[in-house]
Every structure is written in structure tokens, then in C-alpha cells.
PQR file of N, CA, C, O and H, with PARSE charges and radii, in Angstrom:
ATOM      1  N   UNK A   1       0.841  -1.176   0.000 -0.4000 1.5000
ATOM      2  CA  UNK A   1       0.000   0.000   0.000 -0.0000 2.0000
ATOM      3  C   UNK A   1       0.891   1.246   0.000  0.5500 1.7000
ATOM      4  O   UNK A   1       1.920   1.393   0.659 -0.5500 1.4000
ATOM      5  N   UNK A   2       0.326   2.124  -0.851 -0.4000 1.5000
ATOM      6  CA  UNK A   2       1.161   3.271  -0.845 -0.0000 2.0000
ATOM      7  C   UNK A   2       1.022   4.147   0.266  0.5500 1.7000
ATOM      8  O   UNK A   2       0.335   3.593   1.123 -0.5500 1.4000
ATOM      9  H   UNK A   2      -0.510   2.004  -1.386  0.4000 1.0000
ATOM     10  N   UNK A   3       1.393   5.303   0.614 -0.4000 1.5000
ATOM     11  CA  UNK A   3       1.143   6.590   1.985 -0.0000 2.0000
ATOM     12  C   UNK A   3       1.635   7.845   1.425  0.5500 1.7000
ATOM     13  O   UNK A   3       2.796   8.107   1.112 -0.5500 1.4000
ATOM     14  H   UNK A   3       1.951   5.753  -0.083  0.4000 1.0000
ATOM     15  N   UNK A   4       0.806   8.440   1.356 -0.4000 1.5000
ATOM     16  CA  UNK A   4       0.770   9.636   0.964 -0.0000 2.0000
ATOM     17  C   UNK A   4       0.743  11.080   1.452  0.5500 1.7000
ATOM     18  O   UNK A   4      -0.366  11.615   1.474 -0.5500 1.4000
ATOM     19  H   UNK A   4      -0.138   8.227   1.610  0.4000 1.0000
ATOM     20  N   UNK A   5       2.086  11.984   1.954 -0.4000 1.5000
ATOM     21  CA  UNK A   5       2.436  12.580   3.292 -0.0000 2.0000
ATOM     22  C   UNK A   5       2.500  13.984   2.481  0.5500 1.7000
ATOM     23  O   UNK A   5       3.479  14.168   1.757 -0.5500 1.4000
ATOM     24  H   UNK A   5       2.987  11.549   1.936  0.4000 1.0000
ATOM     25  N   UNK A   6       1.408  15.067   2.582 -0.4000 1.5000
ATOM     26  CA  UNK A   6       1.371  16.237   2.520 -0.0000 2.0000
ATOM     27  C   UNK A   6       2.257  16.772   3.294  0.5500 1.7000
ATOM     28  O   UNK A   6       2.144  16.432   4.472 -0.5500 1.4000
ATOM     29  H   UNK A   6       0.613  14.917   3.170  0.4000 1.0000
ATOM     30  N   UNK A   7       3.328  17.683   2.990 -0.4000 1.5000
ATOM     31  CA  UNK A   7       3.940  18.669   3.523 -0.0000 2.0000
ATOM     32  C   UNK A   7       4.069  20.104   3.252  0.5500 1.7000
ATOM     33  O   UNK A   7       4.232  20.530   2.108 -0.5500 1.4000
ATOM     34  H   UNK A   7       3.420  17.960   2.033  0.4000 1.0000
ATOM     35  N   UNK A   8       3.990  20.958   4.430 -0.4000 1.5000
ATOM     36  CA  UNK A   8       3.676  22.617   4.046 -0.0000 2.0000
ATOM     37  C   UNK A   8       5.365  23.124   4.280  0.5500 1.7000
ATOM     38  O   UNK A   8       5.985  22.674   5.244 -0.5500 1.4000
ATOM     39  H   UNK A   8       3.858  20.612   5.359  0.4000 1.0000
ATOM     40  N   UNK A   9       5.801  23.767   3.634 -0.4000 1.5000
ATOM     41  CA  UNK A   9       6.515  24.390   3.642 -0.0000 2.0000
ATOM     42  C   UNK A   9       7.061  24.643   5.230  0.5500 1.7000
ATOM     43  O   UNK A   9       6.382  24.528   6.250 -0.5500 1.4000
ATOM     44  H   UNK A   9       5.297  24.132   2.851  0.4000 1.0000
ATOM     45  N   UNK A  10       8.313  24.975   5.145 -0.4000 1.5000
ATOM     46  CA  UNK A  10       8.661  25.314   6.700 -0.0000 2.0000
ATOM     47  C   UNK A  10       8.563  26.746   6.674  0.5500 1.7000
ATOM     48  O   UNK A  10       8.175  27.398   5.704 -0.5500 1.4000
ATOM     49  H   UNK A  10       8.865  25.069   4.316  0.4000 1.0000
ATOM     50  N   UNK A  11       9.082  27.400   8.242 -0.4000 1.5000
ATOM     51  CA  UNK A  11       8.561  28.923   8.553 -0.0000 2.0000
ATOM     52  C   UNK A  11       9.580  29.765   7.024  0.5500 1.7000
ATOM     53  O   UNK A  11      10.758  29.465   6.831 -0.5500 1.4000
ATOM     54  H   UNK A  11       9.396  26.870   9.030  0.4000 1.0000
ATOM     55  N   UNK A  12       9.009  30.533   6.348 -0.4000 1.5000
ATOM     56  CA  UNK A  12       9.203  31.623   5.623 -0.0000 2.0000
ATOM     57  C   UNK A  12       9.549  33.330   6.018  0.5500 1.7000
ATOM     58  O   UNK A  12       8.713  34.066   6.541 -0.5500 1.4000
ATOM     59  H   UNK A  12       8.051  30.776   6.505  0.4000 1.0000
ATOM     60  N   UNK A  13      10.843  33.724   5.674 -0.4000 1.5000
ATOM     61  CA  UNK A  13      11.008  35.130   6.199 -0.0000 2.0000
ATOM     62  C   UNK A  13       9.687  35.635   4.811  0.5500 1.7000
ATOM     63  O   UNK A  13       9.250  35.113   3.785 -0.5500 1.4000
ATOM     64  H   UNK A  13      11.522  33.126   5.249  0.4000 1.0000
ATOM     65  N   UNK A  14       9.417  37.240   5.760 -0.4000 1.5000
ATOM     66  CA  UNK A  14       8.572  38.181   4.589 -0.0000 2.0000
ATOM     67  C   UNK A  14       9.838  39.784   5.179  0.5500 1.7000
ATOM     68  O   UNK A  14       9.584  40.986   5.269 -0.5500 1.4000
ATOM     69  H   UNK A  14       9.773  37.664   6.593  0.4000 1.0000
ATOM     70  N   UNK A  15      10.986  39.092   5.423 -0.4000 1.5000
ATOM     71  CA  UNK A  15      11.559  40.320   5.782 -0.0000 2.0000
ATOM     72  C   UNK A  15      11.853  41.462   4.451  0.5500 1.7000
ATOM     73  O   UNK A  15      11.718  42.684   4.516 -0.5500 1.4000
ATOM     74  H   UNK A  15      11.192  38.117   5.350  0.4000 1.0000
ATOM     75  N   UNK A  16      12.314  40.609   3.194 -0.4000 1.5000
ATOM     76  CA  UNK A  16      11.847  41.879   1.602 -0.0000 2.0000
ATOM     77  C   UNK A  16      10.951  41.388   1.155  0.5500 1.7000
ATOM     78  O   UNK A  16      10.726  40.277   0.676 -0.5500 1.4000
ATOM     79  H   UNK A  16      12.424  39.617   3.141  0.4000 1.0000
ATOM     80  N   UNK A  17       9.979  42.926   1.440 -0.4000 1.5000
ATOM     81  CA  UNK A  17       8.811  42.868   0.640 -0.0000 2.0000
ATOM     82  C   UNK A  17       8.891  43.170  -0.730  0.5500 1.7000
ATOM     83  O   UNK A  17       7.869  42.989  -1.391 -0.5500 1.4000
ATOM     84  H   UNK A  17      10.162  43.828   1.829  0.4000 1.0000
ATOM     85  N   UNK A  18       9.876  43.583  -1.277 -0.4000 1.5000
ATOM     86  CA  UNK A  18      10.447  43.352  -2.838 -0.0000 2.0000
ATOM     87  C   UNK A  18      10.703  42.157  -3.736  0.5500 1.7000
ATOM     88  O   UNK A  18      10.749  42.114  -4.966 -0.5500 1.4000
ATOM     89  H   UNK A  18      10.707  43.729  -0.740  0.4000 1.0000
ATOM     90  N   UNK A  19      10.868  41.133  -2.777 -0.4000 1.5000
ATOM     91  CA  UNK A  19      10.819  40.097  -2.928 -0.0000 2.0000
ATOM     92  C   UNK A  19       9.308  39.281  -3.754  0.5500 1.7000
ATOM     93  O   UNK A  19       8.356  39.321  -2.974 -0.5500 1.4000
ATOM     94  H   UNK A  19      10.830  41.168  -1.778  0.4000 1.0000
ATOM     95  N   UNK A  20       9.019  38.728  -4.848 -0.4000 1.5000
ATOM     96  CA  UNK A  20       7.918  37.929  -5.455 -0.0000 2.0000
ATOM     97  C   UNK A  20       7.830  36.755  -4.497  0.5500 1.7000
ATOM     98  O   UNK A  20       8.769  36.108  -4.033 -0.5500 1.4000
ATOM     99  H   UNK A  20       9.792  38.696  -5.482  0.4000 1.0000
ATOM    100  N   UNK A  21       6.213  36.561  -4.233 -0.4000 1.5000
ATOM    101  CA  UNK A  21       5.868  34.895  -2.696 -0.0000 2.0000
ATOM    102  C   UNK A  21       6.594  33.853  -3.347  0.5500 1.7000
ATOM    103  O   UNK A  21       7.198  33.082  -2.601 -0.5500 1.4000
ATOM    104  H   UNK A  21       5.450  37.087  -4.610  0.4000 1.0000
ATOM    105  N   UNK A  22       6.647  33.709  -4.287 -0.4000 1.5000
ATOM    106  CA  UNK A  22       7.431  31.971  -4.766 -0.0000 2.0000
ATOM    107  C   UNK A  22       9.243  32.578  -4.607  0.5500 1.7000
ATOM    108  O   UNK A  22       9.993  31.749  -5.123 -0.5500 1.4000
ATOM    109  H   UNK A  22       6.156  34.336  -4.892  0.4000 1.0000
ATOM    110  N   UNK A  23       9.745  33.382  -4.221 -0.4000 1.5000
ATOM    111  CA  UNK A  23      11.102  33.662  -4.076 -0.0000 2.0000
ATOM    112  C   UNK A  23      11.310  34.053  -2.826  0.5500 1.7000
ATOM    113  O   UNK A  23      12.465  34.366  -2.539 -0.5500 1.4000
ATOM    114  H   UNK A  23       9.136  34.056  -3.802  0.4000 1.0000
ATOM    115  N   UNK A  24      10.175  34.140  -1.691 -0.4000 1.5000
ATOM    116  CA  UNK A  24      10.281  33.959  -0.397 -0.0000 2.0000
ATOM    117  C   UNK A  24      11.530  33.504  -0.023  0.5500 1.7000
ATOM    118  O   UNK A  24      12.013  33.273  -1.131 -0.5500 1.4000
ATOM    119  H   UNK A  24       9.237  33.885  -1.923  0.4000 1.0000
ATOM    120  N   UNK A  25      12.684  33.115   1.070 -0.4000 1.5000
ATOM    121  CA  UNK A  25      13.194  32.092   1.269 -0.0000 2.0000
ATOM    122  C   UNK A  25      12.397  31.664   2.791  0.5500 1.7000
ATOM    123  O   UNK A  25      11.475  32.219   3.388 -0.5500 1.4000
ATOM    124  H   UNK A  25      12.291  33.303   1.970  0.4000 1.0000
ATOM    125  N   UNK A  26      13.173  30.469   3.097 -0.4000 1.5000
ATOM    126  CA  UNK A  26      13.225  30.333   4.359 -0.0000 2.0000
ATOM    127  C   UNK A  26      13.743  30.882   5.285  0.5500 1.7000
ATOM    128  O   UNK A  26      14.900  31.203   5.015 -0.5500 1.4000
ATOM    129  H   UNK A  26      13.923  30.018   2.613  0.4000 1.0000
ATOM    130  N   UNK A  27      13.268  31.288   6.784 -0.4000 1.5000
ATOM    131  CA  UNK A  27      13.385  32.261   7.630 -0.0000 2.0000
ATOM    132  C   UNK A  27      14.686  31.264   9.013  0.5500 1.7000
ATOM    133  O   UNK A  27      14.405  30.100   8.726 -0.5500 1.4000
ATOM    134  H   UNK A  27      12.328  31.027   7.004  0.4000 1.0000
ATOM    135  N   UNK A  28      15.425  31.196   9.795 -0.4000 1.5000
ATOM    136  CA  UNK A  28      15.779  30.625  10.353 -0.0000 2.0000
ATOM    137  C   UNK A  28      14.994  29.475  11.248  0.5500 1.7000
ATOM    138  O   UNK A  28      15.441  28.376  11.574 -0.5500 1.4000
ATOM    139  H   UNK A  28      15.653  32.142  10.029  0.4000 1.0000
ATOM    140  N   UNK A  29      13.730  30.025  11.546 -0.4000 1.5000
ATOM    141  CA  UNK A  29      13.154  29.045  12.278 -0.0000 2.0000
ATOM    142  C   UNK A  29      13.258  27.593  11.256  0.5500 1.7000
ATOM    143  O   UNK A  29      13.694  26.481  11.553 -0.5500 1.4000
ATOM    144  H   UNK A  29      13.367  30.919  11.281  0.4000 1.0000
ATOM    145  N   UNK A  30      12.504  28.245   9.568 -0.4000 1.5000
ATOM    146  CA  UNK A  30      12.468  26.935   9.242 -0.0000 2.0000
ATOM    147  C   UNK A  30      13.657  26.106   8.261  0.5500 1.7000
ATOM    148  O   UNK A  30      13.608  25.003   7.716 -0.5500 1.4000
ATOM    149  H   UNK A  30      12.150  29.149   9.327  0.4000 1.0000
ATOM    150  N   UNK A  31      14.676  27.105   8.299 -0.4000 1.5000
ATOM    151  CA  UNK A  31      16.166  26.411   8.051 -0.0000 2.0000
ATOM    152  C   UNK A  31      16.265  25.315   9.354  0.5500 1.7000
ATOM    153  O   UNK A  31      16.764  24.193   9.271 -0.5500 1.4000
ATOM    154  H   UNK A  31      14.716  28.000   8.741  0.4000 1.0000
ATOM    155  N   UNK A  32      15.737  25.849  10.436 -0.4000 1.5000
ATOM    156  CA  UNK A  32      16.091  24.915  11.987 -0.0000 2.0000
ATOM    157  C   UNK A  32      15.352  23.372  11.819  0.5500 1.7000
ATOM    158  O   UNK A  32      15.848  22.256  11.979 -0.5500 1.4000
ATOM    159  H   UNK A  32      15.332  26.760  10.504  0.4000 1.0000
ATOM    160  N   UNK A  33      13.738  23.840  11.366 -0.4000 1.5000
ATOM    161  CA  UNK A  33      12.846  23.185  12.116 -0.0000 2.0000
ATOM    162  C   UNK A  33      12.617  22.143  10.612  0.5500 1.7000
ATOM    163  O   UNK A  33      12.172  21.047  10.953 -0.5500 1.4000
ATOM    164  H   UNK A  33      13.336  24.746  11.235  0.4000 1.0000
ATOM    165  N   UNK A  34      12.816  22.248   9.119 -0.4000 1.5000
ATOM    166  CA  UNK A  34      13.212  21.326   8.444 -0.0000 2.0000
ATOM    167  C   UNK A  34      13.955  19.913   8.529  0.5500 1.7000
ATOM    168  O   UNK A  34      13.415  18.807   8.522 -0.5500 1.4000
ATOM    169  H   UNK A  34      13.177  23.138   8.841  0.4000 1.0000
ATOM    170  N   UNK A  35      15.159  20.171   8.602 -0.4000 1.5000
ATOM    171  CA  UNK A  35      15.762  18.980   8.753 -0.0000 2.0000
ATOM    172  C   UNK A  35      15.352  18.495  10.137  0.5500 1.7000
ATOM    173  O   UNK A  35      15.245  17.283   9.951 -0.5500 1.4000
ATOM    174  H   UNK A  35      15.597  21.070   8.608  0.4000 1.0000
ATOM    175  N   UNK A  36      15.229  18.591  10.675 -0.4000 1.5000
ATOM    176  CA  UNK A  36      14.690  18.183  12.234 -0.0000 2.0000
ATOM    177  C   UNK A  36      13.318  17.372  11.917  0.5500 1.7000
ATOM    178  O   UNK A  36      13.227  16.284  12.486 -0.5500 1.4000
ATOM    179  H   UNK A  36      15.316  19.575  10.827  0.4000 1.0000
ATOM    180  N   UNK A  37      12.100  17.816  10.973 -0.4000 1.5000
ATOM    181  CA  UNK A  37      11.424  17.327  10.393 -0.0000 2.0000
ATOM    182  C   UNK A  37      11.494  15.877   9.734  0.5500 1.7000
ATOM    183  O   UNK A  37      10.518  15.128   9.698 -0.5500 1.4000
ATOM    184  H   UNK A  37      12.174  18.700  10.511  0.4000 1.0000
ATOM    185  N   UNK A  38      12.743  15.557   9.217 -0.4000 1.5000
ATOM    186  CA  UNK A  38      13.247  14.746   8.033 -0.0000 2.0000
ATOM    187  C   UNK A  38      14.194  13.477   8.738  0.5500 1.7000
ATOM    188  O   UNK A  38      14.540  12.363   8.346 -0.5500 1.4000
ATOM    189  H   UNK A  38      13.536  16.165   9.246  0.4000 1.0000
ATOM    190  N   UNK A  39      14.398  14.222   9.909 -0.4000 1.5000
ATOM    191  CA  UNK A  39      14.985  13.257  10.789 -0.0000 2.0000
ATOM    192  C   UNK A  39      13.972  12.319  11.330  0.5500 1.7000
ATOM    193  O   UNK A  39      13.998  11.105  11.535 -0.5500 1.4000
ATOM    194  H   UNK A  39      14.116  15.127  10.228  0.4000 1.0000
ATOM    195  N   UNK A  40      13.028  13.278  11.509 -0.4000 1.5000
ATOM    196  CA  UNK A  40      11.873  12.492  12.567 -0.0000 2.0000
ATOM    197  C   UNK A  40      10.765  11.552  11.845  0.5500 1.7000
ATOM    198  O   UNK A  40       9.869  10.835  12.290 -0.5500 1.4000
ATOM    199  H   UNK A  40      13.006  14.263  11.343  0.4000 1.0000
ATOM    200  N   UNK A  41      11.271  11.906  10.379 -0.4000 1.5000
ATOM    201  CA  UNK A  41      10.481  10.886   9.653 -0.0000 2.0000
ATOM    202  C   UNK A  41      11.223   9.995   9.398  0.5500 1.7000
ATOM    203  O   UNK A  41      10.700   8.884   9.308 -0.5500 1.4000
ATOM    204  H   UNK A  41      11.999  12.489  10.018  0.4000 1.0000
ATOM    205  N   UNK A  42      12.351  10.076   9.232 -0.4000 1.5000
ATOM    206  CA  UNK A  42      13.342   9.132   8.878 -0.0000 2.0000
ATOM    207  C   UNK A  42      13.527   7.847  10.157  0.5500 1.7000
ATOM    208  O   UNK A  42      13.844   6.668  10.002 -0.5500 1.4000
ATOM    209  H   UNK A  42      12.775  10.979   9.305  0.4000 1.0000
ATOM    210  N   UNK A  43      13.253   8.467  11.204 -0.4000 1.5000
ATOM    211  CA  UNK A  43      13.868   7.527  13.050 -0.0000 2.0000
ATOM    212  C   UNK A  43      12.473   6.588  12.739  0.5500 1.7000
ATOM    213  O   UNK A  43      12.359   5.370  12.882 -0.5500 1.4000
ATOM    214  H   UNK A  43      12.996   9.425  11.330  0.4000 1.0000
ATOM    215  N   UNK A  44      11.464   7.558  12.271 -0.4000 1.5000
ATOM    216  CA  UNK A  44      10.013   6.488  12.062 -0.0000 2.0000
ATOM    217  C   UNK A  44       9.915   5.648  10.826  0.5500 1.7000
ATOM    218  O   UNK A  44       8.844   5.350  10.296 -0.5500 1.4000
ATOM    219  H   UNK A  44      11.557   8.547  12.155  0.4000 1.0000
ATOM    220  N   UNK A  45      11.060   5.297  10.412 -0.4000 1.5000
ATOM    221  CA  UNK A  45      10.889   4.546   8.977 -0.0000 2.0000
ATOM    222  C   UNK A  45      10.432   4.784   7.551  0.5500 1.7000
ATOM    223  O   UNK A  45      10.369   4.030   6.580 -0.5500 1.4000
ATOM    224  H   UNK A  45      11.930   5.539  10.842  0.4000 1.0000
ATOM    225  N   UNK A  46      10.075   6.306   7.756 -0.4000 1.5000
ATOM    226  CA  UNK A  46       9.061   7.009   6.754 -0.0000 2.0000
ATOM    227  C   UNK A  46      10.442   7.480   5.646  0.5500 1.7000
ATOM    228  O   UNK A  46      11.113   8.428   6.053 -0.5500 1.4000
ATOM    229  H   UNK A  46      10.126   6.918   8.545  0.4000 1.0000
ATOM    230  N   UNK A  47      10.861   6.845   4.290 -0.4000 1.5000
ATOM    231  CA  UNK A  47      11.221   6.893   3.394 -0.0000 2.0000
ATOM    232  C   UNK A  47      10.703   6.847   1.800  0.5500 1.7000
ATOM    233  O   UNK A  47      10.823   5.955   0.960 -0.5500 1.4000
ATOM    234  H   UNK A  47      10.316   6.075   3.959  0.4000 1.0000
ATOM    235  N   UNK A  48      10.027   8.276   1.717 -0.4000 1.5000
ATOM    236  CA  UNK A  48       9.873   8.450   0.532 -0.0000 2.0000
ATOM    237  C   UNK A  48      10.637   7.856  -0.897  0.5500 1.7000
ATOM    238  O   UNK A  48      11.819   7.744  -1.222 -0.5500 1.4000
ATOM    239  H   UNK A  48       9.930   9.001   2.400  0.4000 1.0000
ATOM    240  N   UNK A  49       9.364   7.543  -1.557 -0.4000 1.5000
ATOM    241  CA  UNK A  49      10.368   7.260  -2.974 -0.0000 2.0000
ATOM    242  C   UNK A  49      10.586   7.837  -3.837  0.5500 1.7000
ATOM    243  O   UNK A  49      11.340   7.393  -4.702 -0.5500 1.4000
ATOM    244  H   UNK A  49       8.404   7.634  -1.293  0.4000 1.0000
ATOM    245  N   UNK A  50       9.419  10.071  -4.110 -0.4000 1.5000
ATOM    246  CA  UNK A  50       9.714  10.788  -4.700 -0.0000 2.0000
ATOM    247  C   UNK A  50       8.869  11.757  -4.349  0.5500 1.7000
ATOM    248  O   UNK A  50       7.645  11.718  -4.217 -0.5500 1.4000
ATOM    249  N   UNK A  51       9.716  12.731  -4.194 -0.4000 1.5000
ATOM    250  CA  UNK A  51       9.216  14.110  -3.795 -0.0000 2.0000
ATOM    251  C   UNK A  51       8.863  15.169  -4.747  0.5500 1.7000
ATOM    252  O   UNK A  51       9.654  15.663  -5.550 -0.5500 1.4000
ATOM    253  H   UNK A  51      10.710  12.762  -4.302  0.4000 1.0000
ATOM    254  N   UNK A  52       7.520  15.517  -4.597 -0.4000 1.5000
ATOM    255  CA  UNK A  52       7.343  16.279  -5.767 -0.0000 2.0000
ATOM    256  C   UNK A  52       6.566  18.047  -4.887  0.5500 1.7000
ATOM    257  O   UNK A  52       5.654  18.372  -4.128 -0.5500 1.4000
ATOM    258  H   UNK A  52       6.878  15.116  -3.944  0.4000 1.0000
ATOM    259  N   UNK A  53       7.535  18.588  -5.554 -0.4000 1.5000
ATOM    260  CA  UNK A  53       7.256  20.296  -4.634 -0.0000 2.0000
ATOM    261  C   UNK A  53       6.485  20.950  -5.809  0.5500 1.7000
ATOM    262  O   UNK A  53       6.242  20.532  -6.941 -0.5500 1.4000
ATOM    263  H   UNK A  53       8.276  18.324  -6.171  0.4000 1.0000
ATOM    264  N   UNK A  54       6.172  22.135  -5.162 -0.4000 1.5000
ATOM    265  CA  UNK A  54       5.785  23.413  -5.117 -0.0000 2.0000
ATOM    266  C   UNK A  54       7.048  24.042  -5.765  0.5500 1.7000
ATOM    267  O   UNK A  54       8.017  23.977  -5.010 -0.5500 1.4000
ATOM    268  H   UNK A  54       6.370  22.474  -4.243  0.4000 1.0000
ATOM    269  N   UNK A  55       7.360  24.774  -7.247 -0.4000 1.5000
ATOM    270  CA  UNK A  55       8.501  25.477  -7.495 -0.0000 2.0000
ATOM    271  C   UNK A  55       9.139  26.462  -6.624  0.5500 1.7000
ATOM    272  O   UNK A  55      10.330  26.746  -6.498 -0.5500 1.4000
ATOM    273  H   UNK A  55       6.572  24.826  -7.861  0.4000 1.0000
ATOM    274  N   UNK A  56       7.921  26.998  -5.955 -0.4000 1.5000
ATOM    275  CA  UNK A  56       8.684  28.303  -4.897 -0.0000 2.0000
ATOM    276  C   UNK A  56       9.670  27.685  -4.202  0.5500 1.7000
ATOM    277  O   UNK A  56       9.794  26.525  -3.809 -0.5500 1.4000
ATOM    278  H   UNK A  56       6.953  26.767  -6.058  0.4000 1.0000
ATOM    279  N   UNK A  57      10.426  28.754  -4.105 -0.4000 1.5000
ATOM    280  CA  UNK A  57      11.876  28.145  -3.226 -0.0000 2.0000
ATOM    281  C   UNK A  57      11.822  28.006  -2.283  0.5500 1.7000
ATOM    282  O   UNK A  57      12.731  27.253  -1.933 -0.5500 1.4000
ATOM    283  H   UNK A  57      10.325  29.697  -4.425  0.4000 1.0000
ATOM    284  N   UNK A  58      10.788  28.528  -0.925 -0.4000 1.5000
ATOM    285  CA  UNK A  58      10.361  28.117   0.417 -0.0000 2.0000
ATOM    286  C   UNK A  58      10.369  26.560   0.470  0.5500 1.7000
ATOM    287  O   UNK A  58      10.999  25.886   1.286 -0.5500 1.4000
ATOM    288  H   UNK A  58      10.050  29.139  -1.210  0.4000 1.0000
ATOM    289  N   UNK A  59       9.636  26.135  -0.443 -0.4000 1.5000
ATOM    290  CA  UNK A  59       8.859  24.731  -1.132 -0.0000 2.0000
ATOM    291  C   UNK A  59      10.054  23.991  -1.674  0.5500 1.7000
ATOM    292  O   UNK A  59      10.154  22.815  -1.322 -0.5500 1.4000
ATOM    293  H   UNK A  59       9.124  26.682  -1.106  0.4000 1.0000
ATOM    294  N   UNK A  60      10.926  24.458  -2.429 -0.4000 1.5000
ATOM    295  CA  UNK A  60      12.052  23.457  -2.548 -0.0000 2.0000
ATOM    296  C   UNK A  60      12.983  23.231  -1.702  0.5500 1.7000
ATOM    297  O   UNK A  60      13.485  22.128  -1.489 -0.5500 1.4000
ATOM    298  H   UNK A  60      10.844  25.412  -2.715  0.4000 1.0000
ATOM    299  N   UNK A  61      13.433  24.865  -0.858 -0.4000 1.5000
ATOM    300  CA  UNK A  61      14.341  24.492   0.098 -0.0000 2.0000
ATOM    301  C   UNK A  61      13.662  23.665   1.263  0.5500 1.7000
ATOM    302  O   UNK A  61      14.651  23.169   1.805 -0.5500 1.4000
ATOM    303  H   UNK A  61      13.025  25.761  -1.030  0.4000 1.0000
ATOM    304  N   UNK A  62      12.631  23.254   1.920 -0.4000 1.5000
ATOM    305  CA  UNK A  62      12.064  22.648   2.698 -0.0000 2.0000
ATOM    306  C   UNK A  62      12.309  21.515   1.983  0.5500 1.7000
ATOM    307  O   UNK A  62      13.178  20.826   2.518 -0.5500 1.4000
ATOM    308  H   UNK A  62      11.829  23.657   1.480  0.4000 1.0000
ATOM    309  N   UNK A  63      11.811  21.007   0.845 -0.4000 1.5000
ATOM    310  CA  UNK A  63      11.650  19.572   0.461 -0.0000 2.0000
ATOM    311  C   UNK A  63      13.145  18.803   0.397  0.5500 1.7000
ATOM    312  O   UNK A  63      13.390  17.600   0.487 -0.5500 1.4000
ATOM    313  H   UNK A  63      11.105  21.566   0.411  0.4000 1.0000
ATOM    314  N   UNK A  64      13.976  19.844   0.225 -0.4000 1.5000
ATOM    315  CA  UNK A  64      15.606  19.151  -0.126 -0.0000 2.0000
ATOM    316  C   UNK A  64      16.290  18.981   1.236  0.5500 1.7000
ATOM    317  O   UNK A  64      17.246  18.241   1.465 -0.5500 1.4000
ATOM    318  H   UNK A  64      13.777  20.821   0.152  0.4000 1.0000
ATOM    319  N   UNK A  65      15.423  20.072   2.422 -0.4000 1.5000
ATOM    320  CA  UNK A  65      16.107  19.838   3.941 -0.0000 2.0000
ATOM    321  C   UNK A  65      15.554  18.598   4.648  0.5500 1.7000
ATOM    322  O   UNK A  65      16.188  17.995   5.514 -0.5500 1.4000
ATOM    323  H   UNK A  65      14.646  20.673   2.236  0.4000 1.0000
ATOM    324  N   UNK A  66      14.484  18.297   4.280 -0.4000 1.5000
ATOM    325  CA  UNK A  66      13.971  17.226   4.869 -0.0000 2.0000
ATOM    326  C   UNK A  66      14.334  15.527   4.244  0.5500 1.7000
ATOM    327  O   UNK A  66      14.211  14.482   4.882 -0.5500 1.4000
ATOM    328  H   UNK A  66      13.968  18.786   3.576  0.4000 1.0000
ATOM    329  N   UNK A  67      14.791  15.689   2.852 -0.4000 1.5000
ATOM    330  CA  UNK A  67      15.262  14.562   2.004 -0.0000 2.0000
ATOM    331  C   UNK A  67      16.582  14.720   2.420  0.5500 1.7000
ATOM    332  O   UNK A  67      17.165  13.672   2.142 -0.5500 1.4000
ATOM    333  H   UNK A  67      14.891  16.538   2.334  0.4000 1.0000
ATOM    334  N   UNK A  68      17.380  15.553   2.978 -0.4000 1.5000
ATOM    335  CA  UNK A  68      18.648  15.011   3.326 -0.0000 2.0000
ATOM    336  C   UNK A  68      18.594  14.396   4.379  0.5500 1.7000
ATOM    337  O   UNK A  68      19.605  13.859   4.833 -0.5500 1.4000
ATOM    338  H   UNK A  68      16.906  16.403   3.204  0.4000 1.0000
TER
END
């Protein structure tokens, strides 16, 4: 059986508002609270076989912190 694990993005700075929402980055909390994420799926056996994001870079840098 397959399992199918929605994930939201981790915390996002809005510190430049010059900045376009899909070029957001990630804010320190969720540089922190990502891989910490990826660990905790990982200690639970939870190994994805393909990750498919959101282009925004909030959305990729989350998906690549948690796959490492």
C-alpha cells in the first residue's frame, strides 16, 4: 500500500517585501525546524520514494532539507 504525506513548507522570512511569494526564502526558524522534520520521519521509517514540490523556493528548500 502506498502513503501519501502532505507537507507545508517550513517557517518563511517576509523580511523583503520586494521580494515575489514563490522567491520567499526560508526564515531561520524553518532552516532549523526542516531537517529536524526529516529526521523524525526518517527515526520512524518514513522513506519516501519521490518528492514532488511546489517550485517556490520556500517549497524546494524545505523539500531538499527534509530529504537530506
Amino acid at each position: 500500500m502506498k502513503t501519501l504525506f502532505l507537507v507545508r513548507h517550513a517557517k518563511s522570512s517576509r523580511d523583503d517585501p520586494s521580494l515575489a511569494d514563490r522567491e520567499r526564502p526560508l526564515n531561520d526558524r524553518g532552516l532549523h525546524d526542516a531537517p529536524m522534520m526529516g529526521q523524525r520521519l526518517s527515526r520512524s521509517g518514513m522513506k519516501p520514494e519521490r518528492i514532488v514540490s511546489s517550485p517556490a523556493l520556500r517549497a524546494l528548500t524545505t523539500a531538499q532539507l527534509i530529504a537530506d
